[in-house]
N, C-alpha and C positions, 0 to 999 in steps of 0.2 A: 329495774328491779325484776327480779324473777318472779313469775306467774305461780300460783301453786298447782298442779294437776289434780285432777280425781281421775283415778285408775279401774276395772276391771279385774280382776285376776281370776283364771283357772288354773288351780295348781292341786298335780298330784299328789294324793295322800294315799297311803297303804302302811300298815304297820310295818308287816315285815317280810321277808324275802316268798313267804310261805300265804300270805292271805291277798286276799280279791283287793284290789287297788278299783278306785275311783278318783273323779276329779269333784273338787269343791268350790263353791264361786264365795269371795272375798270382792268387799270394798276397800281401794284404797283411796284413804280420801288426804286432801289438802299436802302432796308429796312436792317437794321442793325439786325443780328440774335440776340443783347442783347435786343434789344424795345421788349416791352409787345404786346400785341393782341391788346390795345385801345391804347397804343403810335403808330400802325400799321397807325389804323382805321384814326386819327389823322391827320396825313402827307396826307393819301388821302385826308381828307377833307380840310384842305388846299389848295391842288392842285385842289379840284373841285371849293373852294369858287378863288381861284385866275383867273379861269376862266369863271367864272360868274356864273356855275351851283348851285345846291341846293346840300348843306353837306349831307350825311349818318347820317341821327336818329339814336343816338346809349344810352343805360343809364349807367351813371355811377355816383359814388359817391367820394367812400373811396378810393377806388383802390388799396386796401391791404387786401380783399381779406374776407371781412369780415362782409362788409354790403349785397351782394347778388344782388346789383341791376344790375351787369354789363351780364344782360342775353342775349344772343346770341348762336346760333347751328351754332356748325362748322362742314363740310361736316357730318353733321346728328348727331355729339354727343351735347350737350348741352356743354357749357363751351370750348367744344376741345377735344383735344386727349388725355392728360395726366389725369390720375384721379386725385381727392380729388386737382383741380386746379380750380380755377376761371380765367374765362377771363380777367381779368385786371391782376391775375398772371403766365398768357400764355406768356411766349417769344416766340419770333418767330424763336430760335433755334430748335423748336418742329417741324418746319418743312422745306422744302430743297428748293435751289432757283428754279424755274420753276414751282413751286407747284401751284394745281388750289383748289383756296379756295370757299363751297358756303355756305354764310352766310345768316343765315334765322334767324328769332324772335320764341319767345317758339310760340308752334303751340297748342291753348286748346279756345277751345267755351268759358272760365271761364277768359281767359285774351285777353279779344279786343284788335287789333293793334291799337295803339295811331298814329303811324308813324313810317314807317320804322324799324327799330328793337325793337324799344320800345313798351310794353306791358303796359296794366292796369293790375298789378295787386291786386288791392285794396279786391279782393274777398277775397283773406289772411288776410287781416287786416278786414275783417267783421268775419273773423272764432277765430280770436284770443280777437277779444270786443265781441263775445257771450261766451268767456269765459277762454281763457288765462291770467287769474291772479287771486291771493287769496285777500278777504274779509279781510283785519284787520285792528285795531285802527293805526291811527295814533298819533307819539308822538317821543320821543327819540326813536335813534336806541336801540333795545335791544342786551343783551350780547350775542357776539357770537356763546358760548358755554351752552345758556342757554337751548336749546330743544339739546338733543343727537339724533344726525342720524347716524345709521350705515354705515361703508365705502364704504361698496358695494353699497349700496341706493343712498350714496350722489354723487359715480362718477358714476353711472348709471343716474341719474338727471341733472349730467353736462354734460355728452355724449349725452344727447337728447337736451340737452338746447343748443348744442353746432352749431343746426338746425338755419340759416342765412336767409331761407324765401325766398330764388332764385328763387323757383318754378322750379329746374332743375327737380326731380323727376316726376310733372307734365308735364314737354315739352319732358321726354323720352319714358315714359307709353303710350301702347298704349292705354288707356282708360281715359288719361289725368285724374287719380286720385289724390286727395292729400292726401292721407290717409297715407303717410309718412312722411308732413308737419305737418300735423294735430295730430297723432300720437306722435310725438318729443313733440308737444306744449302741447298735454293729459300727458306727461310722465314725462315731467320734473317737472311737478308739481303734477300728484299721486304717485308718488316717495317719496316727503316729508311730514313732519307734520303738515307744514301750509296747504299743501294741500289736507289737508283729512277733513275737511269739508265742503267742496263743490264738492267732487270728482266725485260722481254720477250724479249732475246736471250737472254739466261743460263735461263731456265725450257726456252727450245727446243735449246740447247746441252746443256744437261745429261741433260734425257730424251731426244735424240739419243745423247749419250755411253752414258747406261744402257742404249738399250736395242741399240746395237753389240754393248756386253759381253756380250749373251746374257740376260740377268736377263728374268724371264717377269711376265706383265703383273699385275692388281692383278685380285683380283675377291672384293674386301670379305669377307674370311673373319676378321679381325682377331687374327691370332694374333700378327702381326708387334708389337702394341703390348700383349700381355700379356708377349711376352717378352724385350721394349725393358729391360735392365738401368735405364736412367736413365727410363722413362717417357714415352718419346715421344709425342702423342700422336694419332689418327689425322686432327685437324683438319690438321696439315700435309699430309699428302696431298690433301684438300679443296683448301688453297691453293693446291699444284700445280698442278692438274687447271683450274682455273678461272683461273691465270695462263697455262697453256699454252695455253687455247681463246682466250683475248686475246690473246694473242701470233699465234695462229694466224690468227684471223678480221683482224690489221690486215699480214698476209700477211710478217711475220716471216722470217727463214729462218736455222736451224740451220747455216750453215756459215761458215768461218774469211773471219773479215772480213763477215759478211754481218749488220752492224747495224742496219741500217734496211729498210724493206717493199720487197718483192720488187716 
């Protein structure tokens, strides 16, 4: 039979993207080791709304581990302690009863606190509409097996696509880059055949995009692919780096409508 826990928690609260953030201490008490990290989050907020206080901002969606919104730093890992795990698939068997938990929001100038744990971060979705996705007619699906992609290209394409958009790689780095995000979304698609004609613009389009947002530059400390929930892994940023200096040296240019050499 499972033991119940009592918990600690320090978790950040700030309204909003503009006022003085602090941290608050929370009991959790009698927490079942099989509940998740946000089944945790949950019960407290309960017991705050049942006493008139204001719940824990927290995001979530899917909760299976696969959409990426459920971003939160547990005592300083992104997600938690267990790799290749999302916070909504953290039980709290990962950790022992008396444990002192401090729950923070990813920490990046590129994703403003919305409230309390929750992040904007929409600066990913401005780097993926400058240029994550291919150009083509629409009409019937075409035949599956009508372009041959070899095997290695095509699980290499699925392992980068395989990238959920959490932003954990940004909230570990200390230069809060995305160039592991960004890299996954260049890779899954210069990988393939759809994606070789626009593959030059789209590499200069997107690290255009990223680095508007503010996201801070790469300088190989690898943390970003230890605490990739899905395993990202750090050759996609390799392929960036080396699609973007081609793009570069046939004089490319990053801007709207600008697909061919300058």
């Amino acid at each position: 039979m499972s033991v119940a826990m009592n918990l600690v928690l320090h978790v950040w609260r700030q309204k909003n993207a503009s006022a003085p953030g602090r941290f608050a201490s929370y009991e959790a008490k009698s927490v079942s080791p099989d509940m998740s990290f946000l089944e945790m989050l949950d019960v407290v907020n309960e017991e705050l709304t049942r006493k008139g206080d204001d719940p824990i901002a927290f995001d979530h969606d899917c909760r299976e581990g696969i959409c990426g919104t459920c971003s939160v730093v547990v005592n300083g890992r992104p997600h938690g302690p267990r790799t290749r795990t999302t916070a909504c698939q953290l039980h709290m068997r990962s950790f022992r009863d008396g444990d002192t938990l401090v729950i923070e929001p990813w920490r990046a100038g590129a994703f403003p606190v919305i409230k309390d744990l929750v992040v904007d971060r929409s600066a990913f979705d401005a780097i993926i509409a400058a240029g994550g996705f291919v150009s083509v007619a629409t009409g019937s699906a075409p035949d599956g097996n009508a372009i041959p992609v070899p095997k290695q290209d095509a699980e290499s394409a699925m392992d980068a696509a395989a990238c959920i958009g959490c932003g954990a790689c940004v909230a570990v780095c200390p230069n809060a880059s995305a160039m592991l995000f960004t890299g996954a979304k260049v890779s899954q698609l210069a990988l393939l055949p759809q994606g070789q004609p626009e593959r030059a613009i789209r590499v200069r389009r997107m690290v255009a995009a990223m680095d508007a947002a503010g996201f801070g530059g790469c300088t190989n400390h690898g943390e970003c692919e230890s605490a990739c929930p899905k395993g990202i892994s750090l050759d996609v940023i390799a392929r960036m780096n080396r699609d973007f200096l081609k793009a570069t040296l046939l004089g490319v240019e990053a801007r709207p409508g600008g697909d061919g050499a300058s």
